[in-house]
C-alpha atoms as a printed R data frame, in Angstrom:
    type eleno elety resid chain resno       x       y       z
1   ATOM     1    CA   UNK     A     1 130.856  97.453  53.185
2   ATOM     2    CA   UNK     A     2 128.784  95.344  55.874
3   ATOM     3    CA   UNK     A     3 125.242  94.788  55.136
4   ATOM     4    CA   UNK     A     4 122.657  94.376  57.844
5   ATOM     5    CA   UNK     A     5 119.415  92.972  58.279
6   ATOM     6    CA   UNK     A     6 116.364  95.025  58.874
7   ATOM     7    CA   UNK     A     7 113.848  92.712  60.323
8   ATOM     8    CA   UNK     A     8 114.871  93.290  63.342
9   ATOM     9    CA   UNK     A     9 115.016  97.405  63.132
10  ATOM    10    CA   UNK     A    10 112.031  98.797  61.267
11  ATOM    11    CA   UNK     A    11 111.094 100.316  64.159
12  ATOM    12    CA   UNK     A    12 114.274 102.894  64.205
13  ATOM    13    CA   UNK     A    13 113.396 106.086  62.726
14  ATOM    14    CA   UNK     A    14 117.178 106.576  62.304
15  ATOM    15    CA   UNK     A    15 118.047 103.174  60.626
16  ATOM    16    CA   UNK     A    16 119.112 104.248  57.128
17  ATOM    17    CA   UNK     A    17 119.453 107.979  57.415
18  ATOM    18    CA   UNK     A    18 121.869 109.879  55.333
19  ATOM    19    CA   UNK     A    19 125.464 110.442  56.991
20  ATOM    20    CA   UNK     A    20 124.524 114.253  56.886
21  ATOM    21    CA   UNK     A    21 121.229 114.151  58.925
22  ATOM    22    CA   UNK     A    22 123.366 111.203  61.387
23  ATOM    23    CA   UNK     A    23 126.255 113.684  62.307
24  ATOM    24    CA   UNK     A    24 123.701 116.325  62.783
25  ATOM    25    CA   UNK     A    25 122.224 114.416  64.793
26  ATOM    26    CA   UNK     A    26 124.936 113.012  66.919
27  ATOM    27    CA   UNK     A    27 126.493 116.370  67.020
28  ATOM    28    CA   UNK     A    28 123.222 117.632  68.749
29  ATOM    29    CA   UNK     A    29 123.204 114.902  71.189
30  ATOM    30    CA   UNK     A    30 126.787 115.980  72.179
31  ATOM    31    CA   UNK     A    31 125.923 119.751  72.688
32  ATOM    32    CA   UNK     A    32 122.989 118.837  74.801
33  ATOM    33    CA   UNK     A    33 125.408 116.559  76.935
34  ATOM    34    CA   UNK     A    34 128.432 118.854  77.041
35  ATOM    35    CA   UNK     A    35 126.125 121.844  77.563
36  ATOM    36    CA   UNK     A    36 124.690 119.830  80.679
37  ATOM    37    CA   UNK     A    37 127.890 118.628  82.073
38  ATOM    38    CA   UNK     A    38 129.586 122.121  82.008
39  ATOM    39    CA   UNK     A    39 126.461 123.878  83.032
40  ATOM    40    CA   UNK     A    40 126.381 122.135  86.443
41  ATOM    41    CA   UNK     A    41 122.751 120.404  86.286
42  ATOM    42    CA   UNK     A    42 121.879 119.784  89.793
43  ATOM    43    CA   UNK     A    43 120.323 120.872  93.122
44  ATOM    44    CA   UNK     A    44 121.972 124.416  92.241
45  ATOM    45    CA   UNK     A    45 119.394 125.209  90.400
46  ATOM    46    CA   UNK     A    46 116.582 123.482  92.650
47  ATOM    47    CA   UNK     A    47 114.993 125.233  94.787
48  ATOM    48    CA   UNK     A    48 113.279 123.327  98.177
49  ATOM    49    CA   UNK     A    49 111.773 124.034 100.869
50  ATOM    50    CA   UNK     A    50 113.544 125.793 103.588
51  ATOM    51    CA   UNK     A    51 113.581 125.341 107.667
52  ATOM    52    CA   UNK     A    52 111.725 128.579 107.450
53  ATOM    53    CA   UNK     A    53 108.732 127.103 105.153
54  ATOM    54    CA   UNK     A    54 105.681 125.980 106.408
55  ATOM    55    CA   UNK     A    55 105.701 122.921 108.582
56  ATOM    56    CA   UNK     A    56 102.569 120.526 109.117
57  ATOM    57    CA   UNK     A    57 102.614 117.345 110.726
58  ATOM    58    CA   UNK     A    58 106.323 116.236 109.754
59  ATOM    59    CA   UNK     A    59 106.108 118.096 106.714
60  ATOM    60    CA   UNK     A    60 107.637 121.127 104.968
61  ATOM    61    CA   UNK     A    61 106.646 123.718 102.238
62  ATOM    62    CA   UNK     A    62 103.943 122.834  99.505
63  ATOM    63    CA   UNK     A    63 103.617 119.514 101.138
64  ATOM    64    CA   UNK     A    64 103.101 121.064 104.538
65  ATOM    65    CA   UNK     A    65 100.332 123.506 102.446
66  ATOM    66    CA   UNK     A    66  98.222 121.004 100.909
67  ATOM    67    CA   UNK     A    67  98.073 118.657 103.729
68  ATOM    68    CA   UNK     A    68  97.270 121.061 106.397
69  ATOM    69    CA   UNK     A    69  94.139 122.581 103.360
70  ATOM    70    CA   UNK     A    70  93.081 118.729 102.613
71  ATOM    71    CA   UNK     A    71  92.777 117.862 106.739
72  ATOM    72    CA   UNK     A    72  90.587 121.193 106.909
73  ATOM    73    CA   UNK     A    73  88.506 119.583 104.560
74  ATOM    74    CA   UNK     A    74  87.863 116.580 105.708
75  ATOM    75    CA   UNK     A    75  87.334 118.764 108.987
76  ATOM    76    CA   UNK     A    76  84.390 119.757 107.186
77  ATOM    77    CA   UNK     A    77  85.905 123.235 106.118
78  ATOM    78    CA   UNK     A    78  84.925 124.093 102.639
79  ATOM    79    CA   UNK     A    79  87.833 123.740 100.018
80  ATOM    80    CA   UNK     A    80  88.148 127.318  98.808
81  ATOM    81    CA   UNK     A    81  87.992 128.749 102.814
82  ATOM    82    CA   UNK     A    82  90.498 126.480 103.744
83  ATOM    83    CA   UNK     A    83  92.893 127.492 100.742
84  ATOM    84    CA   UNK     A    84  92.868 130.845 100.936
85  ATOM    85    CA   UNK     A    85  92.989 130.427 104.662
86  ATOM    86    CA   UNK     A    86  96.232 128.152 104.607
87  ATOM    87    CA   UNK     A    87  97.874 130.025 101.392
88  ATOM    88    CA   UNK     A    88  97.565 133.241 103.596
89  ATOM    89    CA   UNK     A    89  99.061 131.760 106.629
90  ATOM    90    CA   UNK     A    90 102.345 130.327 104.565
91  ATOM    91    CA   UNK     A    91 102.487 133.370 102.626
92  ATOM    92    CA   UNK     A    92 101.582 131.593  98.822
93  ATOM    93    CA   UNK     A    93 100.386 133.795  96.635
94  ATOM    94    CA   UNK     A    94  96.151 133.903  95.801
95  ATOM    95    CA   UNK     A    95  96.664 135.456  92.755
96  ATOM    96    CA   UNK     A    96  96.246 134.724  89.874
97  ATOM    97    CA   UNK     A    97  93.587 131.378  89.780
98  ATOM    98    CA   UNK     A    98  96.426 128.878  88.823
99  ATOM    99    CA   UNK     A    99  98.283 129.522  92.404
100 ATOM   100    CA   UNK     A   100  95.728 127.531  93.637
101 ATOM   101    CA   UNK     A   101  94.912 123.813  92.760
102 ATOM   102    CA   UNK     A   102  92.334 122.366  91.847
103 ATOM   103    CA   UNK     A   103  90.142 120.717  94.563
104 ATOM   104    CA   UNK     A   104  89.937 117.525  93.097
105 ATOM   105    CA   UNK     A   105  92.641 115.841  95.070
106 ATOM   106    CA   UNK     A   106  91.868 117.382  98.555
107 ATOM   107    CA   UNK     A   107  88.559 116.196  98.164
108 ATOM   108    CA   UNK     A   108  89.814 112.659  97.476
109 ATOM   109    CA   UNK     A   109  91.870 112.698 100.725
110 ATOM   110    CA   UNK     A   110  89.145 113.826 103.376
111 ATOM   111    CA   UNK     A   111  87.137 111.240 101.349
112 ATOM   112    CA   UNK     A   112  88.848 108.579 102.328
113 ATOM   113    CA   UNK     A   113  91.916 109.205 103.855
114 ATOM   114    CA   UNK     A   114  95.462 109.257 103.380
115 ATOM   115    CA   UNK     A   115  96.258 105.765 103.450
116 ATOM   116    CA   UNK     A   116  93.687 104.728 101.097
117 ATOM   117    CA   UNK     A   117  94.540 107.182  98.425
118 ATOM   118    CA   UNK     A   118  98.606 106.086  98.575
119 ATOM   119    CA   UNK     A   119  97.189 102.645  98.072
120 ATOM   120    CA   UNK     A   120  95.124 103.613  95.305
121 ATOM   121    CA   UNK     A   121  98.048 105.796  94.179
122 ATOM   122    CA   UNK     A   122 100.639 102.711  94.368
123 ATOM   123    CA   UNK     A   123  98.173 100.315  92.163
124 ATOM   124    CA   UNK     A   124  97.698 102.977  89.292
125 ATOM   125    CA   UNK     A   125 101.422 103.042  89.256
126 ATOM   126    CA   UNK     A   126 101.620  99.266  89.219
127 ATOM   127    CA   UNK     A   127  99.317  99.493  86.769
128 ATOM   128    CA   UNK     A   128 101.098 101.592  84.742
129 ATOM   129    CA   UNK     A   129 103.988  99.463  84.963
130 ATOM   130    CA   UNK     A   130 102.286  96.210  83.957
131 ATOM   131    CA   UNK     A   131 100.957  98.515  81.066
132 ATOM   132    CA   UNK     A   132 104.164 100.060  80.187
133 ATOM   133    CA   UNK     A   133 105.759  95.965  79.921
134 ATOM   134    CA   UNK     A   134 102.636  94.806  77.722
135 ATOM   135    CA   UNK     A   135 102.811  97.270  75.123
136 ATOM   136    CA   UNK     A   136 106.844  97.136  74.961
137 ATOM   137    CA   UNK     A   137 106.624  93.130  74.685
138 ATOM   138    CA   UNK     A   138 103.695  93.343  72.093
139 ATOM   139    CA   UNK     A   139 104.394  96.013  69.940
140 ATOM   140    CA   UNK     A   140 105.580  95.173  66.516
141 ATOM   141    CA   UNK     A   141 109.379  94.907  65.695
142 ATOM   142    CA   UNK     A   142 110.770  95.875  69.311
143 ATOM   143    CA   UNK     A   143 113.373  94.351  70.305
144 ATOM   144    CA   UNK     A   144 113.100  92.160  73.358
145 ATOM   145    CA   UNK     A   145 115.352  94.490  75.296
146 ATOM   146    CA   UNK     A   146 112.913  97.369  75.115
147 ATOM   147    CA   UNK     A   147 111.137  95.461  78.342
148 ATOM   148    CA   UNK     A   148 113.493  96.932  80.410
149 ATOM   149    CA   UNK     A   149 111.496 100.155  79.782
150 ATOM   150    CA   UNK     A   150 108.852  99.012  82.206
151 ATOM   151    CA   UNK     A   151 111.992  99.065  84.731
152 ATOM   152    CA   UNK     A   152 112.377 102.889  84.288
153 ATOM   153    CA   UNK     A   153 108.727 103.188  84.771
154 ATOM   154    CA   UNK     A   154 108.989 101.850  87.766
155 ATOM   155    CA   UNK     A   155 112.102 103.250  89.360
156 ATOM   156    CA   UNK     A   156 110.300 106.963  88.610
157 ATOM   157    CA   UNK     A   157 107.363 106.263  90.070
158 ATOM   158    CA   UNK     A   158 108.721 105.835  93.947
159 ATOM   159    CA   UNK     A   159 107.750 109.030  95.312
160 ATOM   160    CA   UNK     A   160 103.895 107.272  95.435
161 ATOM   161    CA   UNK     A   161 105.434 105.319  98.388
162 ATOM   162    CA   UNK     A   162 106.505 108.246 100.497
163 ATOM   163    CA   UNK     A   163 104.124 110.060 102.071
164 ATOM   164    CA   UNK     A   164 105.401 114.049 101.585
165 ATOM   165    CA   UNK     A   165 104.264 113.138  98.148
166 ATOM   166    CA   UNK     A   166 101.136 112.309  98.331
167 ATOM   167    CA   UNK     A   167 100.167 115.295  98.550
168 ATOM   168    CA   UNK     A   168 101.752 116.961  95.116
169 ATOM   169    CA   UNK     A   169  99.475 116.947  92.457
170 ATOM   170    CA   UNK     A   170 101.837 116.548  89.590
171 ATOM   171    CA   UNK     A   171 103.236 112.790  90.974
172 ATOM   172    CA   UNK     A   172  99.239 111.860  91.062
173 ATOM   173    CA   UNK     A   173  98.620 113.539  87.567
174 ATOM   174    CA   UNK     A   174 102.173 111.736  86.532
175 ATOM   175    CA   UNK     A   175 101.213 108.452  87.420
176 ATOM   176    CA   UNK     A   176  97.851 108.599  85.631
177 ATOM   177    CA   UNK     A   177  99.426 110.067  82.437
178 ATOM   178    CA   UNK     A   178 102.070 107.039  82.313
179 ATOM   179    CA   UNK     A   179  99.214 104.738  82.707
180 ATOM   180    CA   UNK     A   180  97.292 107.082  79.828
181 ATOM   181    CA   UNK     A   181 100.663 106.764  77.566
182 ATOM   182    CA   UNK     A   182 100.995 103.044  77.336
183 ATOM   183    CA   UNK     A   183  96.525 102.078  77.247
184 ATOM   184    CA   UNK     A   184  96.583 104.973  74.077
185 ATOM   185    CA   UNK     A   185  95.742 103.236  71.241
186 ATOM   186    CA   UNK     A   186  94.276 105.376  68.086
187 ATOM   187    CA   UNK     A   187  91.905 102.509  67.155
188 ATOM   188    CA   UNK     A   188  90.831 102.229  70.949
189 ATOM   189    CA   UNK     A   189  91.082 105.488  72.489
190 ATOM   190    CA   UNK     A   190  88.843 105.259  75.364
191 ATOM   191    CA   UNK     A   191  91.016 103.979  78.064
192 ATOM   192    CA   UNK     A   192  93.307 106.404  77.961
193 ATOM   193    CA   UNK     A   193  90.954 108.736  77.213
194 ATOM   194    CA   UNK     A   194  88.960 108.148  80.914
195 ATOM   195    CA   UNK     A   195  92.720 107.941  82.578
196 ATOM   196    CA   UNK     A   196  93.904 111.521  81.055
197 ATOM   197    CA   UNK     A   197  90.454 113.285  82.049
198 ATOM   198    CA   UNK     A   198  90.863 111.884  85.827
199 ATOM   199    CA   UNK     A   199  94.312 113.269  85.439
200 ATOM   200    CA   UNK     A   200  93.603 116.520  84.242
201 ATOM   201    CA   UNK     A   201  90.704 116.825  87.096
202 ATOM   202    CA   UNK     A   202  93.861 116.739  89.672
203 ATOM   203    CA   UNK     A   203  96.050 119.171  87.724
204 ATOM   204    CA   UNK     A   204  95.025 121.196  84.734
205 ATOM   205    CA   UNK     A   205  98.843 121.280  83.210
206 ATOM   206    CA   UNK     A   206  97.707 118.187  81.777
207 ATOM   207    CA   UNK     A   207  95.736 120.131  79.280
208 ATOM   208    CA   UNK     A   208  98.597 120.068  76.683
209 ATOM   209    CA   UNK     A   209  98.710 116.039  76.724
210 ATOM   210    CA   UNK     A   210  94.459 116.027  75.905
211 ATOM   211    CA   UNK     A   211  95.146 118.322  73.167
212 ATOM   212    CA   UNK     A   212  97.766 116.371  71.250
213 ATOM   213    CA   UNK     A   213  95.380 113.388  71.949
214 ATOM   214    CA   UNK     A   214  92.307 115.537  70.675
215 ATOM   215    CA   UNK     A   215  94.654 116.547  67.300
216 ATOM   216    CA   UNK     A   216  95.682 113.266  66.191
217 ATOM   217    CA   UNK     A   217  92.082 112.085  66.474
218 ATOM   218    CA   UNK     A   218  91.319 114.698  64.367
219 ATOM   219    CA   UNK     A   219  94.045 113.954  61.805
220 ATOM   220    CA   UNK     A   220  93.159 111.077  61.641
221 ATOM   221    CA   UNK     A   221  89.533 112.159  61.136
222 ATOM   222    CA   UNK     A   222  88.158 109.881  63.705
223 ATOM   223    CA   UNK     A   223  85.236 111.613  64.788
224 ATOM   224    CA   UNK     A   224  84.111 109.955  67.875
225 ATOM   225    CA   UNK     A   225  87.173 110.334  69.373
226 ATOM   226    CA   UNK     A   226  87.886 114.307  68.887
227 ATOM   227    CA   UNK     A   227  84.040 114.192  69.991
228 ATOM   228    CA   UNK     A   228  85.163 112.414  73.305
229 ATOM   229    CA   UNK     A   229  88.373 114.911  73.787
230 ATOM   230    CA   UNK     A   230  86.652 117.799  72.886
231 ATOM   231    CA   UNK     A   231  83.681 116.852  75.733
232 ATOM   232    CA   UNK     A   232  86.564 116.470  78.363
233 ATOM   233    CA   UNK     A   233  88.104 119.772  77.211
234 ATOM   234    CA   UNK     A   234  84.229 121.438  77.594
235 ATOM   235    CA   UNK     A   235  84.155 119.658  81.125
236 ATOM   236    CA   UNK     A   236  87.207 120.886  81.954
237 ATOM   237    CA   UNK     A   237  86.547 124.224  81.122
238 ATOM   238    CA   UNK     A   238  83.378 124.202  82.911
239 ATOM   239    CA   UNK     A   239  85.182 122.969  85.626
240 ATOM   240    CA   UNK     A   240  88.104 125.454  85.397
241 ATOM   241    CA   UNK     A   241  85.272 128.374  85.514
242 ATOM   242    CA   UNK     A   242  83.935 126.947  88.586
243 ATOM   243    CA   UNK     A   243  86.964 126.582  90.263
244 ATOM   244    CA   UNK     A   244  87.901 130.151  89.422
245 ATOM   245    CA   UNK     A   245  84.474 131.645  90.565
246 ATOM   246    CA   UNK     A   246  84.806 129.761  94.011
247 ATOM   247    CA   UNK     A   247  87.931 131.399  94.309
248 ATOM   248    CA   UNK     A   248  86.834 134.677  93.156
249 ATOM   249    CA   UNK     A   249  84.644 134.786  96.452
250 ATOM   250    CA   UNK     A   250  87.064 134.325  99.397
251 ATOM   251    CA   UNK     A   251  89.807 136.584  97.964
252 ATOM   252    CA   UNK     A   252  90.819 140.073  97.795
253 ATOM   253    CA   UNK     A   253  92.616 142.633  95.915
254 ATOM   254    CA   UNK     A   254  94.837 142.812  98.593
255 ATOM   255    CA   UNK     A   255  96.299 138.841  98.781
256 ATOM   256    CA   UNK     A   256  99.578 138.022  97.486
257 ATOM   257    CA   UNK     A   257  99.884 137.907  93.719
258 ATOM   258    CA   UNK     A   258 102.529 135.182  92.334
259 ATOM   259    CA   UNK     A   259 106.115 136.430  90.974
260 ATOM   260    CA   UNK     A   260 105.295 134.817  88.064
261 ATOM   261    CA   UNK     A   261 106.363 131.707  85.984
262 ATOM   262    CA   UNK     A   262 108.978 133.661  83.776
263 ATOM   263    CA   UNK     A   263 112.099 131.429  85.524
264 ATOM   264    CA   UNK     A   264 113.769 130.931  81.448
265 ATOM   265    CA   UNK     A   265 116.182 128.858  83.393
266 ATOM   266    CA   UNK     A   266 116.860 126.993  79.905
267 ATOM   267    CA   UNK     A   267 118.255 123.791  79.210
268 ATOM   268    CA   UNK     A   268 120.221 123.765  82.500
269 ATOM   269    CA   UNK     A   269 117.391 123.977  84.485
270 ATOM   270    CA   UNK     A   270 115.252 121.496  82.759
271 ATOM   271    CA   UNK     A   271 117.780 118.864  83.174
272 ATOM   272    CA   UNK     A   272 117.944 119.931  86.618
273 ATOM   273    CA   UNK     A   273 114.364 119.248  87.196
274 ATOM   274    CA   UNK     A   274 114.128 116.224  85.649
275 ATOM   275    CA   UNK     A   275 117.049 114.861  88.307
276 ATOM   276    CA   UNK     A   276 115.045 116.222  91.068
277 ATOM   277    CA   UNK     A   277 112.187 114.771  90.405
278 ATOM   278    CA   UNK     A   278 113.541 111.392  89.293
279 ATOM   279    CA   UNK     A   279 115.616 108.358  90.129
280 ATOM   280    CA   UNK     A   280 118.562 110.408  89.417
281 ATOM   281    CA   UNK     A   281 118.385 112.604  92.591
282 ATOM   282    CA   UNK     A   282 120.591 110.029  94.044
283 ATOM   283    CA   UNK     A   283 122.922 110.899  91.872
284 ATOM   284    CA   UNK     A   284 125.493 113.006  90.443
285 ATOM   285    CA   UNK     A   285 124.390 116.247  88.117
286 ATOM   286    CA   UNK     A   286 126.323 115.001  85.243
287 ATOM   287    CA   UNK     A   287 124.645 111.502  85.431
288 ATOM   288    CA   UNK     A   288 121.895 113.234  84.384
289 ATOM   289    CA   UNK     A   289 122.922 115.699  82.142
290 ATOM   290    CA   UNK     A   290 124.039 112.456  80.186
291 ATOM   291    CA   UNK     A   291 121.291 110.473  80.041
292 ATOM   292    CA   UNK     A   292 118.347 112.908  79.596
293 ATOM   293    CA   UNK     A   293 119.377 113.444  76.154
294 ATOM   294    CA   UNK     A   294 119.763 109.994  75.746
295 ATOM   295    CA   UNK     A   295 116.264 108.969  77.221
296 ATOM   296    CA   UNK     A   296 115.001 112.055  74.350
297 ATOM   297    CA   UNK     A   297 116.976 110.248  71.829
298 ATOM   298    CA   UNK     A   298 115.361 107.328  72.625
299 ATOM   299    CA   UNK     A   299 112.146 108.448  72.160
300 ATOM   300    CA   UNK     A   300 112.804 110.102  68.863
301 ATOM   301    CA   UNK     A   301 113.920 106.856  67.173
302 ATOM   302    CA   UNK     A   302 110.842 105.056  67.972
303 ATOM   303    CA   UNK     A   303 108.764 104.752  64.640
304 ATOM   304    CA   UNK     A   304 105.250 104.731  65.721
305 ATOM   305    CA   UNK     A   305 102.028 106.801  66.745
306 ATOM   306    CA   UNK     A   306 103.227 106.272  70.508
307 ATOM   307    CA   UNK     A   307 106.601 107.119  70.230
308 ATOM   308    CA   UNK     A   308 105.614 110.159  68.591
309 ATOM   309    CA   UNK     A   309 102.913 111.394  71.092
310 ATOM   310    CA   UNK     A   310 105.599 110.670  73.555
311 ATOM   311    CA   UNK     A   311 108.415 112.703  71.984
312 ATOM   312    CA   UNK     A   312 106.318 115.142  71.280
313 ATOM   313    CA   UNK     A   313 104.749 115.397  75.169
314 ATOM   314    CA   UNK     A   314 108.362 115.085  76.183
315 ATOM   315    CA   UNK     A   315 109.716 117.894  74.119
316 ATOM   316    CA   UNK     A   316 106.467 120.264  74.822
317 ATOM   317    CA   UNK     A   317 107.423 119.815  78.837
318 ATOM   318    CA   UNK     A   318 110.610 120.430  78.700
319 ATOM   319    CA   UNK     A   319 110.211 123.936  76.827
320 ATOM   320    CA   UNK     A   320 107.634 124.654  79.477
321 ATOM   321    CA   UNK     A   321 110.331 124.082  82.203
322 ATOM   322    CA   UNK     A   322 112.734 125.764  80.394
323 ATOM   323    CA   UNK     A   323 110.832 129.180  80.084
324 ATOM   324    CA   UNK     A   324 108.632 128.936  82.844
325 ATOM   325    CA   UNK     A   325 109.363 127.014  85.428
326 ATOM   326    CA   UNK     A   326 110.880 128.374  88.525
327 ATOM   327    CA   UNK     A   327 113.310 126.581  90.785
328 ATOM   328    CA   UNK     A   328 110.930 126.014  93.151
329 ATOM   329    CA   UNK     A   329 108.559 124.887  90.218
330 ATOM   330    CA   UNK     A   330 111.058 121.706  89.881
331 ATOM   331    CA   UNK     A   331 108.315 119.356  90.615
332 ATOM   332    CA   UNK     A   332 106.606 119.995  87.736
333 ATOM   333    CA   UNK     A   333 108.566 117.055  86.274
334 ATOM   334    CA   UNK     A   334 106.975 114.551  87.884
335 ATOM   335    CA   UNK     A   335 104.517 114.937  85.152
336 ATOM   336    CA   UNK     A   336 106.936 113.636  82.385
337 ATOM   337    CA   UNK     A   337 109.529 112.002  84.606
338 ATOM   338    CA   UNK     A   338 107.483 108.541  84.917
339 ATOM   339    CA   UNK     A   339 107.991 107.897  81.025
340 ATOM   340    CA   UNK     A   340 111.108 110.121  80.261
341 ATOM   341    CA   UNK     A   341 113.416 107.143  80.633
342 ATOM   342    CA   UNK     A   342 111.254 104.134  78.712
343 ATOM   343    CA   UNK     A   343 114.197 106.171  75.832
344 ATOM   344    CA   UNK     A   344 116.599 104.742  77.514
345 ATOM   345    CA   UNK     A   345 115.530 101.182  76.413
346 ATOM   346    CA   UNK     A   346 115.874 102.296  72.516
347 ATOM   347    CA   UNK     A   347 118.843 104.501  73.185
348 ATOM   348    CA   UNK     A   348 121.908 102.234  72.481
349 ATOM   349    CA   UNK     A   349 119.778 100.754  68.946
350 ATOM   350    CA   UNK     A   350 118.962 104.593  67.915
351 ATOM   351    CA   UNK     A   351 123.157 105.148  68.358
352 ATOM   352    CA   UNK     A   352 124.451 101.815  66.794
353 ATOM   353    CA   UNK     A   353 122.055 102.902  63.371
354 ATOM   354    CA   UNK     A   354 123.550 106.837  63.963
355 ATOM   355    CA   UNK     A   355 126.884 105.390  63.877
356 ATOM   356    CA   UNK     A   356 126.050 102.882  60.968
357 ATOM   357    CA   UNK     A   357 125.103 105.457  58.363
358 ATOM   358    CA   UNK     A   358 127.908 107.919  59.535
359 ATOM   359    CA   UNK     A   359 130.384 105.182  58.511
360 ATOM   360    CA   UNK     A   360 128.637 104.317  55.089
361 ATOM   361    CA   UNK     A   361 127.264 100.666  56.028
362 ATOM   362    CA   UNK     A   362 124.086  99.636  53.676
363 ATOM   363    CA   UNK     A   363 120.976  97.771  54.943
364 ATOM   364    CA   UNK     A   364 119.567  95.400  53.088
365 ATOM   365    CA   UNK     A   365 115.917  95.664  52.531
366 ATOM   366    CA   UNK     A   366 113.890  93.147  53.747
367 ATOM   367    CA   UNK     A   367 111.725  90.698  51.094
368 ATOM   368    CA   UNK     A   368 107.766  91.066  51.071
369 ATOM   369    CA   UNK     A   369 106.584  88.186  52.124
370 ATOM   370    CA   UNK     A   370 105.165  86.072  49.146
């Protein structure tokens, strides 16, 4: 049998696994394809804005709503007037606190202005880029190919040129937590650390990322650094208290109270979402209901502490969107989107070691250095 090197693959989790736990594997990845590709992933099961939505200024729906509350602002209306104002008008629910979003990036906009903050926006993203290509060129044992994850980076962070966008929290919050993923380093947590609290002060679904960063410091007993998440999760408390008592005073029993985020669309939906809210919108369902697995793959093959926070963000997303995301919740991916296809890049080595061990082939093991 053909024996392979390994200096060029200690990076793969799935270099050397046993033919059982390679066919489960592969199987999995077929199901998840299959399952997409029969299930229809596409606009089907996206919801957008209709002709009959709210309309501001050339734009429509939940773009329409948080332009029309952040120009009230910088009208010199206060925030939570202008919200509940606006959300009655369109007919968006008041009810309960997390219908309505944080100030944070209204207040940034009537600070100094739309074009400013999509220039801002557009350097974070180029900065996330730049990051994203560092820390695949540097880190240890990657191939050279893995580069091209920067690429996918890139190509998912467009919507920061069009204006609509602008004004959707999650694409902000999206950009900032791509930037977050590729500055976190355990040793040297700060950076990221500054990037996810500015993130999670535009959109508090962020949360979930500053807790996995909060629990590795802890297992890893670094004590400054579960210090410095848990004083951003304190701050953001404090801030989600205050945000909910402003609130508190300009509503009424009697507003609109949300459906509820109980959409359990499943795996179908989540796919869905993700080509929405990514490059793939300009293409067909099944494109996507191919690669997403593959991009997840991807991810999961990576040996590392960042390949692991990433799987595991990605995974924790995706079973939010699944159970409670509605249709019209399908921008919520823009959270994930930005780094869901960096996989991609270690896709086709996590398959050629998946289809090694299911044929038998050894790997040698390299020789410590002397």
């Amino acid at each position: 049998m053909a024996q392979v090197a390994t200096a060029q693959r200690d990076w793969n989790r799935f270099a050397g696994v046993s033919r059982p736990v390679a066919a489960a594997i592969l199987g999995l990845l077929v199901l998840l394809m299959a399952w997409g590709v029969a299930g229809g992933v596409g606009r089907d099961h996206v919801e957008v804005a209709k002709p009959s939505s709210a309309h501001f200024d050339g734009l429509v729906g939940d773009h329409a709503l948080y332009a029309r509350i952040a120009q009230r602002v910088e009208a010199g209306d206060s925030y939570y007037a202008a919200a509940a104002a606006e959300h009655r008008a369109g007919n968006y629910p008041l009810r309960p606190f997390v219908a309505v979003r944080l100030p944070t990036l209204a207040y940034i906009v009537a600070a100094i202005g739309e074009q400013k903050v999509q220039f801002a926006l557009l350097l974070i993203g180029g900065a996330a880029v730049l990051a994203w290509y560092r820390r695949l060129r540097t880190e240890p044992d990657l191939p050279r190919t893995a580069t091209i994850g920067a690429l996918f980076v890139a190509a998912n962070l467009t919507q920061l040129a069009a204006r609509e966008w602008l004004f959707i929290h999650e694409v902000a919050a999206g950009a900032l937590v791509a930037l977050a993923l590729a500055l976190y380093r355990p040793a040297r947590p700060w950076a990221a650390m500054a990037v996810i609290a500015a993130a999670l002060a535009i959109r508090e679904t962020v949360l979930p990322v500053a807790m996995l960063f909060g629990l590795f410091a802890l297992i890893d007993r670094d004590w400054r650094a579960a210090a410095g998440w848990l004083a951003i999760g304190l701050c953001f408390a404090a801030g989600l208290a205050a945000h909910i008592a402003a609130l508190a005073t300009v509503t009424a029993p009697t507003d609109a109270a949300s459906q509820g985020w109980n959409g359990q669309g499943g795996w179908i939906a989540y796919v869905s979402f993700v080509q929405a809210s990514s490059l793939l919108r300009f293409f067909a369902g099944w494109v996507g209901a191919l690669l997403v697995p593959l991009a997840l793959l991807g991810w999961a093959a990576w040996r590392s502490r960042l390949g692991l926070a990433t799987l595991l963000i990605q995974l924790g997303y995706a079973a939010l969107l699944m159970i409670f995301a509605r249709p019209a919740n399908f921008y919520w991916a823009m959270l994930v989107t930005p780094t869901l296809f960096i996989g991609l890049a270690f896709a086709p080595a996590a398959l050629a070691e998946i289809i090694r061990s299911l044929r038998g082939e050894k790997r040698t093991v390299r020789a410590a250095p002397v």
